[in-house]
Backbone as a chain_set.jsonl record, in Angstrom:
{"seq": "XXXXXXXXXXXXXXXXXXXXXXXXXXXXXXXXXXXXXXXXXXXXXXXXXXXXXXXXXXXXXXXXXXXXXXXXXXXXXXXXXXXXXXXXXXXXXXXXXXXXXXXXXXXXXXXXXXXXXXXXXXXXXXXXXXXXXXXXXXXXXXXXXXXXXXXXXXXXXXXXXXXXXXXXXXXXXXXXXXXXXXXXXXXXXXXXXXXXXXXXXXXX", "coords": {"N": [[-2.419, 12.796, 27.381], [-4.555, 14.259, 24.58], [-4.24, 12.76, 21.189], [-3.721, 14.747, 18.662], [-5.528, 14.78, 15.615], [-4.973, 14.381, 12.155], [-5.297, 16.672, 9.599], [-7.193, 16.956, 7.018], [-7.816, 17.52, 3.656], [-10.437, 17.081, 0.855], [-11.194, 16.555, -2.752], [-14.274, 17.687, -4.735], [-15.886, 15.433, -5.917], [-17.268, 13.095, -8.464], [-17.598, 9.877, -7.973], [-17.794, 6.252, -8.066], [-17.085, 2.712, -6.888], [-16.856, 0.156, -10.243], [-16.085, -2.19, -9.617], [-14.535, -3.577, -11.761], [-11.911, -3.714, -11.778], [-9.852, -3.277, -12.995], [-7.512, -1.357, -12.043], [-6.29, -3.104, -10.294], [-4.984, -4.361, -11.751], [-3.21, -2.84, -13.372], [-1.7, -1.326, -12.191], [1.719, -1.729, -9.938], [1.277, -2.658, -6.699], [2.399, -0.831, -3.826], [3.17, -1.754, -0.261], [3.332, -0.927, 2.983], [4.629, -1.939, 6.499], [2.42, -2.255, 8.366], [0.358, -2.77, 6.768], [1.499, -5.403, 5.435], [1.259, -6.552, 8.243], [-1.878, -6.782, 8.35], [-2.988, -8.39, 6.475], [-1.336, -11.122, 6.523], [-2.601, -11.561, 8.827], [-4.898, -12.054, 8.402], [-5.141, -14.201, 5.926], [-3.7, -15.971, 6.43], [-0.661, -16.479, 5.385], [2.665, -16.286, 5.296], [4.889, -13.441, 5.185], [6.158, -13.562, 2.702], [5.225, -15.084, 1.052], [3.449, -13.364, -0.002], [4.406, -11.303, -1.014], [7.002, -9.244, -2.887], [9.751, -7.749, -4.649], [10.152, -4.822, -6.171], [12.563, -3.862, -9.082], [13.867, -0.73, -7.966], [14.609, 0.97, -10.62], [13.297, -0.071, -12.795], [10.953, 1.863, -12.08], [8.894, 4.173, -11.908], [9.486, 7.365, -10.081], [9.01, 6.272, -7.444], [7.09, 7.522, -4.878], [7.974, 6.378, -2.302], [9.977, 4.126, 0.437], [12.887, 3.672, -0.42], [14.155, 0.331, -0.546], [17.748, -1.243, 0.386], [19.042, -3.792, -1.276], [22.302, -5.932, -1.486], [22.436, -6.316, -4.546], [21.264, -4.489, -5.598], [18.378, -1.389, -5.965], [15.253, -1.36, -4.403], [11.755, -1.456, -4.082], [8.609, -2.441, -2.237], [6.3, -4.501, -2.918], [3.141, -6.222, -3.601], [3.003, -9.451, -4.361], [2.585, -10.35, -8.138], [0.069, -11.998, -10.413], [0.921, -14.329, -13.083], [-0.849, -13.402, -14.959], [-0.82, -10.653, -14.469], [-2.755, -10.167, -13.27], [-3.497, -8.938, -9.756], [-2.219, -11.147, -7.031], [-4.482, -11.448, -4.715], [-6.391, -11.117, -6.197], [-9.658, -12.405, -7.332], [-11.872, -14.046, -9.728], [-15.381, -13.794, -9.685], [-17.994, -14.386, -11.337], [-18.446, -11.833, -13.56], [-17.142, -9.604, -12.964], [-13.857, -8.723, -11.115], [-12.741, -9.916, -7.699], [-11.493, -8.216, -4.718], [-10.063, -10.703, -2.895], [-8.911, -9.822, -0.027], [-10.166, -8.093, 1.309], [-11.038, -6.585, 3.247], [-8.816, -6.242, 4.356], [-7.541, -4.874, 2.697], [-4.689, -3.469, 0.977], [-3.899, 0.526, 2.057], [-2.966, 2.014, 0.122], [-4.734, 0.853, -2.041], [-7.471, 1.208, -0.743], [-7.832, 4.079, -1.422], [-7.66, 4.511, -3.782], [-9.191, 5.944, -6.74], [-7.582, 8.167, -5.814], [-4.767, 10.311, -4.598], [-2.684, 11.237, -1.837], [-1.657, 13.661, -0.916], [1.587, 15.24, 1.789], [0.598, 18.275, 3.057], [2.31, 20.703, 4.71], [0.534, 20.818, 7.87], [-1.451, 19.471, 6.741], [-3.38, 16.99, 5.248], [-3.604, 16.239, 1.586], [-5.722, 15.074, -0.276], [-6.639, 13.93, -3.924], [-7.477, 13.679, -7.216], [-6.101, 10.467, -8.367], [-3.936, 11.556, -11.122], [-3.085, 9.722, -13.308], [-5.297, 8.079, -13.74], [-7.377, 9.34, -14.71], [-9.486, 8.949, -17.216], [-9.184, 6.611, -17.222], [-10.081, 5.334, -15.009], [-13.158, 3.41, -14.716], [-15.317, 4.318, -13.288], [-14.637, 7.203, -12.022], [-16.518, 10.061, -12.125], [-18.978, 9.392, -12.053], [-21.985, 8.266, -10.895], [-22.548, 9.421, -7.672], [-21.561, 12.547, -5.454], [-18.381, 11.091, -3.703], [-17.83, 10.413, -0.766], [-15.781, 9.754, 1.135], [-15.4, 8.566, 3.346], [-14.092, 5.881, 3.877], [-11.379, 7.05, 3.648], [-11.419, 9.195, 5.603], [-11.519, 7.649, 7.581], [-9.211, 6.36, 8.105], [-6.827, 8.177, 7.759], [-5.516, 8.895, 9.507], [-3.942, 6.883, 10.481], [-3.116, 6.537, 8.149], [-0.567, 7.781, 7.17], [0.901, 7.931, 9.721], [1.651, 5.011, 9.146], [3.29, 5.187, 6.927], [5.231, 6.806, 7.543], [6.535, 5.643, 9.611], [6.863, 3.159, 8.332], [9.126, 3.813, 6.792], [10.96, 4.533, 8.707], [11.71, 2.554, 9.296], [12.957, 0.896, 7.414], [15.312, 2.613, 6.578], [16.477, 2.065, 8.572], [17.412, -0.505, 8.045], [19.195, -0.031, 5.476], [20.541, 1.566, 6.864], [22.206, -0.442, 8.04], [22.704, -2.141, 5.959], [24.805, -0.497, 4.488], [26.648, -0.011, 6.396], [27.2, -2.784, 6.578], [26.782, -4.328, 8.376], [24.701, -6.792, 7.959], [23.992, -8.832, 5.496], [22.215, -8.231, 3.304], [20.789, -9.517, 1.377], [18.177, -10.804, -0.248], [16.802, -12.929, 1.077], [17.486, -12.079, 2.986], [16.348, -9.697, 4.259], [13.53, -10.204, 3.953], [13.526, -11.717, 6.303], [13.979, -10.247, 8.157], [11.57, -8.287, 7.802], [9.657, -9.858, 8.726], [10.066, -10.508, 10.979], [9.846, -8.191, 12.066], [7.088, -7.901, 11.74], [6.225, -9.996, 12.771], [6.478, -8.809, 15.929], [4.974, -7.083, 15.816], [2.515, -6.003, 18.387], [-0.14, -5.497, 17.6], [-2.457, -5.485, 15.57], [-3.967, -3.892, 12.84], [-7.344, -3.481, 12.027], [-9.955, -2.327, 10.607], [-12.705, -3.091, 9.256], [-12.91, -3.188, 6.773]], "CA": [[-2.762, 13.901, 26.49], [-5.078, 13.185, 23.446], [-3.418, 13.15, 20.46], [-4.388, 15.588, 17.427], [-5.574, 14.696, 14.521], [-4.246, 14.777, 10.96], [-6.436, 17.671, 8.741], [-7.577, 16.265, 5.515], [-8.534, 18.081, 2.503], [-10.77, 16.332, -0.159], [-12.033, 17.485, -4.178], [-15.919, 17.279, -5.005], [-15.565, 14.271, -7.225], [-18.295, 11.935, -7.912], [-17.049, 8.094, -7.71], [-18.433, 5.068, -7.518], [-16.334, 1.635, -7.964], [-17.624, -0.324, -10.787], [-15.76, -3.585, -9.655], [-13.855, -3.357, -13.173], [-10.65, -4.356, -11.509], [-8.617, -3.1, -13.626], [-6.75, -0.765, -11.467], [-5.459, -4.218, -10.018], [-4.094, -5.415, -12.824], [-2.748, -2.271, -14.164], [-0.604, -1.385, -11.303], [2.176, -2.638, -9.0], [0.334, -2.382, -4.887], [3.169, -0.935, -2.637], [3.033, -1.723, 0.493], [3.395, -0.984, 4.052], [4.701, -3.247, 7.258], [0.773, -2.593, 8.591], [-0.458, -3.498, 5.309], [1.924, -6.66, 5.525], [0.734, -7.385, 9.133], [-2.727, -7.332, 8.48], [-3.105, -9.211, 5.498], [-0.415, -11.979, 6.471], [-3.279, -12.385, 10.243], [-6.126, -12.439, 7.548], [-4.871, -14.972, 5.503], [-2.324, -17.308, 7.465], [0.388, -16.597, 5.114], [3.943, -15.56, 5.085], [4.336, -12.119, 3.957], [7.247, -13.475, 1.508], [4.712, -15.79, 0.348], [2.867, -12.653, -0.928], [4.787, -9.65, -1.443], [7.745, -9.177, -3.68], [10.516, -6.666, -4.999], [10.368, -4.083, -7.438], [13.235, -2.764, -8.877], [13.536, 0.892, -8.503], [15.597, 1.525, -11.474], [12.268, 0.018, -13.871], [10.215, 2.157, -12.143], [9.069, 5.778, -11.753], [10.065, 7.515, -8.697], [7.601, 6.617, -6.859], [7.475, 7.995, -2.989], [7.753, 4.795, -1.417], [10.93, 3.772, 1.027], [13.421, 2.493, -1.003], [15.016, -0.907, 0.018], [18.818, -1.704, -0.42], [19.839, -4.854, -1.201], [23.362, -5.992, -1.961], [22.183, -6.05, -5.652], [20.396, -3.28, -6.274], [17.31, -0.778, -4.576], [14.091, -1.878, -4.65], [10.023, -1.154, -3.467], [8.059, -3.721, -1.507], [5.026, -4.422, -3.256], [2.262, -7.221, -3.598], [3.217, -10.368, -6.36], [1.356, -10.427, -9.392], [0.18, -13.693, -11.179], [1.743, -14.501, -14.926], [-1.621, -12.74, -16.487], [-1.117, -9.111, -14.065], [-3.333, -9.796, -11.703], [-2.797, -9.194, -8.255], [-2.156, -12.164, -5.956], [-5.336, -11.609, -4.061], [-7.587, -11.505, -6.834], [-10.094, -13.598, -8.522], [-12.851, -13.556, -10.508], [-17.004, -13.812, -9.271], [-18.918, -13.961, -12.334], [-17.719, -10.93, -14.482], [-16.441, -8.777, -11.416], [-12.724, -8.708, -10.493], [-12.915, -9.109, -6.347], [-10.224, -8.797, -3.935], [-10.17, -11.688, -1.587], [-8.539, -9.86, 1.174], [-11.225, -6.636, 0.941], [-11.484, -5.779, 4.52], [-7.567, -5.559, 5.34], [-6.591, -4.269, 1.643], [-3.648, -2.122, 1.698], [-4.376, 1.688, 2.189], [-3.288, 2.368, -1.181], [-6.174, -0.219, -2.706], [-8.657, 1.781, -0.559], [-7.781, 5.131, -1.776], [-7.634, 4.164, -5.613], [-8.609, 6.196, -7.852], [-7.242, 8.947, -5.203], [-3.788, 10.147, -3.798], [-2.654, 12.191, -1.011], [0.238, 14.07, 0.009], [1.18, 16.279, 3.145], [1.188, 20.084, 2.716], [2.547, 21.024, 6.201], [0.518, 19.541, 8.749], [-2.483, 19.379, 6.015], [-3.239, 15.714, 4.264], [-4.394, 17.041, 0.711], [-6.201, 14.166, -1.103], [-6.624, 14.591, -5.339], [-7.702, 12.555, -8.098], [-4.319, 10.557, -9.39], [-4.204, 11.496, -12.663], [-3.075, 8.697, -14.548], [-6.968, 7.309, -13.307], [-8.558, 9.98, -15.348], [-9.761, 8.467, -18.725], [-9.211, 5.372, -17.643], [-10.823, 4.119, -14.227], [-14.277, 3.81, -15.208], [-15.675, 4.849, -11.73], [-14.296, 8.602, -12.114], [-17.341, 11.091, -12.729], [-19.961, 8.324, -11.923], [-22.934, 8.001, -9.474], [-22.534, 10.654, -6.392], [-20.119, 12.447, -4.649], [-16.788, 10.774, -3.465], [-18.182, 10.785, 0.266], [-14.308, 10.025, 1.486], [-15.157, 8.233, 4.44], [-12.885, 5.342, 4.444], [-9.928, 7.711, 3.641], [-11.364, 10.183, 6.587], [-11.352, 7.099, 8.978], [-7.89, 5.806, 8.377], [-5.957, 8.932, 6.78], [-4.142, 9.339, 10.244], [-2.952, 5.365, 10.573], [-2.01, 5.824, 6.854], [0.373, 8.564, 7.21], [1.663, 7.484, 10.397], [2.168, 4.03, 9.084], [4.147, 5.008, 6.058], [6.318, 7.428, 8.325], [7.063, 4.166, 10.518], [7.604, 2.171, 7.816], [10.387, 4.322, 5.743], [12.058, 4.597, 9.43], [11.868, 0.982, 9.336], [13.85, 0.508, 6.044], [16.223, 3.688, 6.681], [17.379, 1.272, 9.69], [17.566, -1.35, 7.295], [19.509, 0.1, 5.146], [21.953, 1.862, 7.281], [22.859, -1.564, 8.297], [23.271, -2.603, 4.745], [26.046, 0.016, 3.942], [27.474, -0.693, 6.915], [28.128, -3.906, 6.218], [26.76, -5.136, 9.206], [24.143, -7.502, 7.492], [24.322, -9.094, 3.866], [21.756, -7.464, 2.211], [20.359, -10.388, 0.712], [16.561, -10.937, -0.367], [16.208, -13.807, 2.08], [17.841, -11.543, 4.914], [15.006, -8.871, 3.907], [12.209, -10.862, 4.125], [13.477, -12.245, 7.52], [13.823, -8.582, 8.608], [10.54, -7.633, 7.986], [8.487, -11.004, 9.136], [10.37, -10.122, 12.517], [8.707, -6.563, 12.516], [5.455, -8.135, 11.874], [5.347, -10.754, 13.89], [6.364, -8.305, 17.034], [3.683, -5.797, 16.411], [1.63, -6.154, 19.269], [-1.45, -5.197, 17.548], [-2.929, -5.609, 13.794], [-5.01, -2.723, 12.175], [-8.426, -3.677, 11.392], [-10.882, -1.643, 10.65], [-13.825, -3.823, 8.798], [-13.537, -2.305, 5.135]], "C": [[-3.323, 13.329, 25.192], [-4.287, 13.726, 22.225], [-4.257, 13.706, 19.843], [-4.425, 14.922, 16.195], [-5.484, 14.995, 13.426], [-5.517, 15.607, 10.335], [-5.827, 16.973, 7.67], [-8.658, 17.411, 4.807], [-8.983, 17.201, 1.462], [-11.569, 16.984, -1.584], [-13.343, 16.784, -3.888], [-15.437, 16.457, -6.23], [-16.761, 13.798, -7.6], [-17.242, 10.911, -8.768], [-17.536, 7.072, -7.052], [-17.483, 3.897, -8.607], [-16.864, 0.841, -8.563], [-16.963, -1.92, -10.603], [-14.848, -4.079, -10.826], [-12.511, -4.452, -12.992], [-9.666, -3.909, -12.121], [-7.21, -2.217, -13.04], [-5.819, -2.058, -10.567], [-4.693, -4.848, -10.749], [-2.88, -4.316, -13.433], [-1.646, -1.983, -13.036], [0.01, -1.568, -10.321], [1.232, -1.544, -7.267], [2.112, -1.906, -4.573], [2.493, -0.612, -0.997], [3.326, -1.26, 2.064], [3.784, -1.742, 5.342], [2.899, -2.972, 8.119], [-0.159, -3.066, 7.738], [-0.1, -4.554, 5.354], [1.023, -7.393, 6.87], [-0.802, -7.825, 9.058], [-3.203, -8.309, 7.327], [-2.309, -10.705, 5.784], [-1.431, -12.926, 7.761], [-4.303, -12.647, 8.978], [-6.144, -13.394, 6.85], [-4.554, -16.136, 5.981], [-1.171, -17.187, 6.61], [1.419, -16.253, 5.139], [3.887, -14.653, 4.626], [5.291, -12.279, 2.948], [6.662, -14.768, 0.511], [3.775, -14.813, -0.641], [3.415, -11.105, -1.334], [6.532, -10.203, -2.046], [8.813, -7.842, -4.179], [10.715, -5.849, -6.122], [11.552, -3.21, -7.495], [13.2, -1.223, -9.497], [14.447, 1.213, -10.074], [14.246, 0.895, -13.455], [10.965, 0.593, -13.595], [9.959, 3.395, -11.777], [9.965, 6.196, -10.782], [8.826, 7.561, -7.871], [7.627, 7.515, -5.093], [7.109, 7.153, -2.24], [9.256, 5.112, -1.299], [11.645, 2.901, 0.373], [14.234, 1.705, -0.318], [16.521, -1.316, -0.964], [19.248, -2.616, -0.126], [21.321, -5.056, -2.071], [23.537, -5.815, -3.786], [21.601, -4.858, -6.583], [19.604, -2.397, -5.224], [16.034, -1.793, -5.477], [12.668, -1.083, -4.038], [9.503, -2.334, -3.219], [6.967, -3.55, -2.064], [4.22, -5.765, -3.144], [2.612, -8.431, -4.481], [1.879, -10.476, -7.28], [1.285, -11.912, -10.36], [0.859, -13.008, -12.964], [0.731, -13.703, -15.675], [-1.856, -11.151, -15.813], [-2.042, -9.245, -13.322], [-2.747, -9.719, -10.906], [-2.974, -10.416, -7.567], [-3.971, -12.68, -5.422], [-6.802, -11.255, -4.928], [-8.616, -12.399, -7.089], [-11.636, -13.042, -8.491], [-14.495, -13.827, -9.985], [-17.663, -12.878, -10.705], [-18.151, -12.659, -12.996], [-16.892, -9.861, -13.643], [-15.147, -9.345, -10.692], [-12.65, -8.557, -8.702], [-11.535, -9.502, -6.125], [-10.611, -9.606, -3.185], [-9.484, -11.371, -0.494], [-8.844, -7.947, 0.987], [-11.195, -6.068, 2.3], [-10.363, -5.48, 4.811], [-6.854, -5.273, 3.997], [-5.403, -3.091, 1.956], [-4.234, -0.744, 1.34], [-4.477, 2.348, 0.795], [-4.217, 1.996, -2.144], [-7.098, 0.689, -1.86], [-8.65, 3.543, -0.869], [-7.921, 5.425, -3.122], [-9.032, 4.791, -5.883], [-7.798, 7.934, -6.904], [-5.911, 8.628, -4.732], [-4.032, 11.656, -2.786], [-1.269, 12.986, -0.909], [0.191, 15.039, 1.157], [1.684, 17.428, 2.665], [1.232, 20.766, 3.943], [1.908, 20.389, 7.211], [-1.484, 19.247, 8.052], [-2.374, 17.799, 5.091], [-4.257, 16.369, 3.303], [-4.556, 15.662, 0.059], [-6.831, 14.839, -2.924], [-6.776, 13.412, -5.932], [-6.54, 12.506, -8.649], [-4.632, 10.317, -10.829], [-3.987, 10.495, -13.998], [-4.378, 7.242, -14.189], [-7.741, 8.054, -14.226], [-8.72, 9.519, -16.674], [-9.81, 7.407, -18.417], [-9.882, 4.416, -16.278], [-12.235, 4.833, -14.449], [-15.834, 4.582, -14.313], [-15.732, 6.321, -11.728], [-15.791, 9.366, -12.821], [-18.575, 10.275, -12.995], [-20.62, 8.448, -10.721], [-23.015, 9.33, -8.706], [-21.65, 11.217, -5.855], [-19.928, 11.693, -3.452], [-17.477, 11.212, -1.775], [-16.64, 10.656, 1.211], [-14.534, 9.77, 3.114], [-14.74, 6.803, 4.243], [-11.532, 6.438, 4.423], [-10.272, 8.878, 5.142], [-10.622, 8.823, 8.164], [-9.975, 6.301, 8.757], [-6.964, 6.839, 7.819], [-4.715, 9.023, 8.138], [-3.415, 7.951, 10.573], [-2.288, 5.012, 9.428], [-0.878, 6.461, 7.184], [1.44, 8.317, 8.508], [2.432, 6.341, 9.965], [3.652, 4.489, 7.696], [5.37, 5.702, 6.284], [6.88, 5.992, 9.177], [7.737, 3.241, 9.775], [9.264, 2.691, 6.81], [11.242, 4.731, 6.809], [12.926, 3.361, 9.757], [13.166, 0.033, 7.939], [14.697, 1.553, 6.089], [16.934, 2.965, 7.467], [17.978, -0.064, 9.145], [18.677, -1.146, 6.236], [20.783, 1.044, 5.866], [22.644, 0.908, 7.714], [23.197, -2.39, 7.181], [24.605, -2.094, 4.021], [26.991, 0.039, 4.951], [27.965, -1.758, 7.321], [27.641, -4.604, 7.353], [25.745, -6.377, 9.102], [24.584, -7.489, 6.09], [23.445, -8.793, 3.034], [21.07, -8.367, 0.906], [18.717, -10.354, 1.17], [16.03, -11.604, 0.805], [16.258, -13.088, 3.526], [16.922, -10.462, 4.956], [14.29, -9.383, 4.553], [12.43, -11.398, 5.641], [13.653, -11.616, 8.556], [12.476, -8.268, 8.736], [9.454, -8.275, 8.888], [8.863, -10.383, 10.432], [9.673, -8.975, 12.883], [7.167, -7.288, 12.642], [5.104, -8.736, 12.506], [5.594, -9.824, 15.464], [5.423, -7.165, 17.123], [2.517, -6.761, 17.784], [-0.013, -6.101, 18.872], [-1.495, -4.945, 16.068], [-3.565, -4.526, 13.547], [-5.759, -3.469, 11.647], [-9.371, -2.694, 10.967], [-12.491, -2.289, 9.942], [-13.546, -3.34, 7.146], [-13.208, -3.117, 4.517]], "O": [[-2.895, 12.296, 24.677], [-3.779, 14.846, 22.185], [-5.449, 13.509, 20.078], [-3.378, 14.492, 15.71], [-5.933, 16.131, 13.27], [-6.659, 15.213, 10.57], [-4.694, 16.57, 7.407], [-9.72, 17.918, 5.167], [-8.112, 16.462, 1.005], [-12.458, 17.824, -1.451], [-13.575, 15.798, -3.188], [-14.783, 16.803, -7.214], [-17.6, 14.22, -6.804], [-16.478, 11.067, -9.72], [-17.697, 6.932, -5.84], [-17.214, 3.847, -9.807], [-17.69, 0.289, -7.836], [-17.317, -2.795, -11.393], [-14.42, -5.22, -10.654], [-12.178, -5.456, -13.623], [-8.529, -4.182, -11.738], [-6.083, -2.383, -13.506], [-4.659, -1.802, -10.246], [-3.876, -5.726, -10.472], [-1.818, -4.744, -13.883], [-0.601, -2.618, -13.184], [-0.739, -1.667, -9.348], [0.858, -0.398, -7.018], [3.004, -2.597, -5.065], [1.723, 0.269, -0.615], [4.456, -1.728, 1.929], [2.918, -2.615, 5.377], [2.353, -4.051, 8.348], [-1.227, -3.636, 7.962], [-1.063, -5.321, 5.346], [0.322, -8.398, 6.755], [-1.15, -8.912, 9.52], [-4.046, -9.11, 7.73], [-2.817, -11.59, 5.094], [-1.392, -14.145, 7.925], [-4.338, -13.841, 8.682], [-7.275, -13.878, 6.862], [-5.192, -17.184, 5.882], [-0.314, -17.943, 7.068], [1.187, -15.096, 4.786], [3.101, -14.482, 3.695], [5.445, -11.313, 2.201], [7.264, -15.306, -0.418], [3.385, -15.186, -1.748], [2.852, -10.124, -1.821], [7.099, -11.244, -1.715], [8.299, -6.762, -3.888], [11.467, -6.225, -7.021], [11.833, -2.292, -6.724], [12.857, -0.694, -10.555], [14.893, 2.356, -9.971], [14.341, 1.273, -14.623], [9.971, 0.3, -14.258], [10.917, 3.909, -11.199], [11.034, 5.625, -10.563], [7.98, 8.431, -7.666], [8.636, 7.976, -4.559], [6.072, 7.126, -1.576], [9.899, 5.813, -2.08], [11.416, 1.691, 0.36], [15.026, 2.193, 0.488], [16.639, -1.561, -2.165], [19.83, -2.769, 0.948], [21.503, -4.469, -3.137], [24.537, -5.3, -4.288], [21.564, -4.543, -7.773], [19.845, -2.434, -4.017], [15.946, -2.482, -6.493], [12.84, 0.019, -3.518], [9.85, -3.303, -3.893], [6.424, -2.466, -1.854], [4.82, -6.555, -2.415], [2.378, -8.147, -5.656], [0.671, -10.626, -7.098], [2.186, -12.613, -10.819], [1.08, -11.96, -13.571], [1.024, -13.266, -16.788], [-2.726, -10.414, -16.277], [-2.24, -8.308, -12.549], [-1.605, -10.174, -10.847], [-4.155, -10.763, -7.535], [-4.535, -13.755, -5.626], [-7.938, -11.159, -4.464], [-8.158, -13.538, -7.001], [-12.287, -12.236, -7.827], [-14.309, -15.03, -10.169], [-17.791, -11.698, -11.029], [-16.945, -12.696, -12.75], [-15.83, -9.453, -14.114], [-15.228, -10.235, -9.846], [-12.531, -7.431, -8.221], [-10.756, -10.309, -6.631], [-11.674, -9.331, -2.629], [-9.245, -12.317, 0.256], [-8.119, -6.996, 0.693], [-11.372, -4.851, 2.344], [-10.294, -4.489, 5.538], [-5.628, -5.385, 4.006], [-5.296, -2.213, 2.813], [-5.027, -0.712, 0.399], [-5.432, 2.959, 0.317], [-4.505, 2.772, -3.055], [-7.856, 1.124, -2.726], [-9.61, 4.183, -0.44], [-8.279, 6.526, -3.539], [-10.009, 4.275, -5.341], [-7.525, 8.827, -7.706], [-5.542, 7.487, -4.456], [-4.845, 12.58, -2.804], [-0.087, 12.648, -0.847], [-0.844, 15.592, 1.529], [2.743, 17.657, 2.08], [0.247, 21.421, 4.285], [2.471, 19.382, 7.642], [-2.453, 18.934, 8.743], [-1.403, 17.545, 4.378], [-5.319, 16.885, 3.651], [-3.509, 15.057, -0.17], [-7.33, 15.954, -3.079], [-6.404, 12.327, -5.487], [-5.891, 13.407, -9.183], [-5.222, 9.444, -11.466], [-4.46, 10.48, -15.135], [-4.328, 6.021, -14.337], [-8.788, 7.536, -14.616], [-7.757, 9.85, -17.366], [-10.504, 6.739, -19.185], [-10.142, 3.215, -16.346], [-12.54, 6.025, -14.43], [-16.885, 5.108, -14.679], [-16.824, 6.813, -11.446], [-16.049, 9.165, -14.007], [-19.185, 10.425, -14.054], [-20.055, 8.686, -9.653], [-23.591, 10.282, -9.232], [-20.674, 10.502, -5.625], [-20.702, 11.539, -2.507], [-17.613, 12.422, -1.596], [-16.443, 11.572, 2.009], [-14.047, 10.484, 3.99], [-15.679, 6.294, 4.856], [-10.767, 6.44, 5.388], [-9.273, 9.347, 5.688], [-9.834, 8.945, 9.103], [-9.85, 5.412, 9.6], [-6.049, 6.255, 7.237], [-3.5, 9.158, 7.989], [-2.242, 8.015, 10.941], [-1.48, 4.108, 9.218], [0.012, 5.697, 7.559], [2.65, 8.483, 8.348], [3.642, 6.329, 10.187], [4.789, 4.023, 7.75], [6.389, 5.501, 5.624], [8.028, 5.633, 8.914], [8.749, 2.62, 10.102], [10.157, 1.977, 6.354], [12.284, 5.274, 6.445], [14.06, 3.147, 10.186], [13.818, -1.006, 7.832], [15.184, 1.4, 4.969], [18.146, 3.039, 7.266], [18.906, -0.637, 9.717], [19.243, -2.214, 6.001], [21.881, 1.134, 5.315], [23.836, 1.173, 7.874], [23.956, -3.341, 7.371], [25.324, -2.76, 3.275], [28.171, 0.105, 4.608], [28.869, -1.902, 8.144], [28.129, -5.732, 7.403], [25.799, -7.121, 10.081], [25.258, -6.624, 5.53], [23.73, -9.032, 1.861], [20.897, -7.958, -0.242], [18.167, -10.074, 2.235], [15.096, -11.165, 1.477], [15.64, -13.237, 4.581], [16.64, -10.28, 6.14], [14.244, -9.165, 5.763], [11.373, -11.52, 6.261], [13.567, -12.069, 9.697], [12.126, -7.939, 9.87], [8.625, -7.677, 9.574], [7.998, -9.723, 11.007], [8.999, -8.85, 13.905], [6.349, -7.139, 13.55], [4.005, -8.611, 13.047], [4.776, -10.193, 16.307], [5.132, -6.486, 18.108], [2.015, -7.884, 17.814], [-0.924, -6.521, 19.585], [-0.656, -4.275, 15.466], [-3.777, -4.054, 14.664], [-5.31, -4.24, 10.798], [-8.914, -1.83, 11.716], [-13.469, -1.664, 10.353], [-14.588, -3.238, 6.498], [-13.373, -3.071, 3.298]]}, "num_chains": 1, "name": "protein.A"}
């Protein structure tokens, strides 16, 4: 039976990215375990060589899966160098690129846009703390919203997968049946990633 596809709503925007970067620097990436897997085949690295723990308690509420470790909760996000960049930055001539552009996480290809679900509707919207300040917003043409058309149903699935993935994680943390330690995290998740059977690519 074929499956159905997620309905997506999108605003008339115009947006075009000016390479600026600054939306990389300004705030933390959370991630995904499909965001981890494909970035970790694209690279060759560990994903605890590039992702890191934020704790929830210095940061909004965001709607990300929170992680409990014996110390505290947390959010899985990207590491950032000592001057706020992201990890996978660097610089080409005056232009901030990512160096891992084709398997960025979903949230990096949706920027300066979010989504949320309104029943079985994905409603996409300019996130407002972008307006004034990514320089892209109300530039060039309209916001044609085809990467977000061609992955909106592997995002939403993935981030349902992954907050069942850390709900299991964490019911085994209050019951005591793991220690809840950073290292036992990270050796939790690599195990998810390395048994996916299959990476998400898409070219972007």
């Amino acid at each position: 039976m074929a499956q159905n596809r997620i309905l997506a709503m999108f605003p008339r925007v115009r947006f075009t990215c000016t390479l600026c970067g600054e939306c990389c620097r300004r705030y933390w990436i959370p991630v995904t375990h499909i965001d981890v897997a494909r970035i970790a085949e694209f690279t060759g690295m560990k994903p605890r060589d590039f992702l890191a723990l934020f704790p929830r308690d210095m940061a909004a509420d965001w709607d990300e899966p929170v992680i409990k470790l014996k110390d505290g909760e947390y959010y899985l996000i990207l590491k950032k160098r000592l001057d706020g960049t992201c990890i996978f930055n660097k610089w080409v001539g005056d232009k901030l690129i990512c160096s891992v552009h084709p398997v960025k996480p979903n949230v990096c290809r949706y920027y300066p846009f979010i989504y949320w679900l309104d029943g079985g509707v994905v409603k996409f919207e300019v996130y407002d703390k972008a307006i004034g300040y990514c320089p892209g917003i109300n530039r060039g043409g309209f916001a044609s919203f085809r990467v977000e058309i061609s992955s909106v149903d592997e995002s939403v699935r993935a981030k349902s997968e992954f907050r069942r993935i850390i709900n299991e994680w964490n019911d085994k943390v209050s019951r005591g049946l793991i220690d809840g330690s950073i290292d036992g995290f990270f050796n939790y998740l690599e195990s998810i990633v390395n048994s996916s059977k299959k990476v998400h690519k898409d070219g972007f």
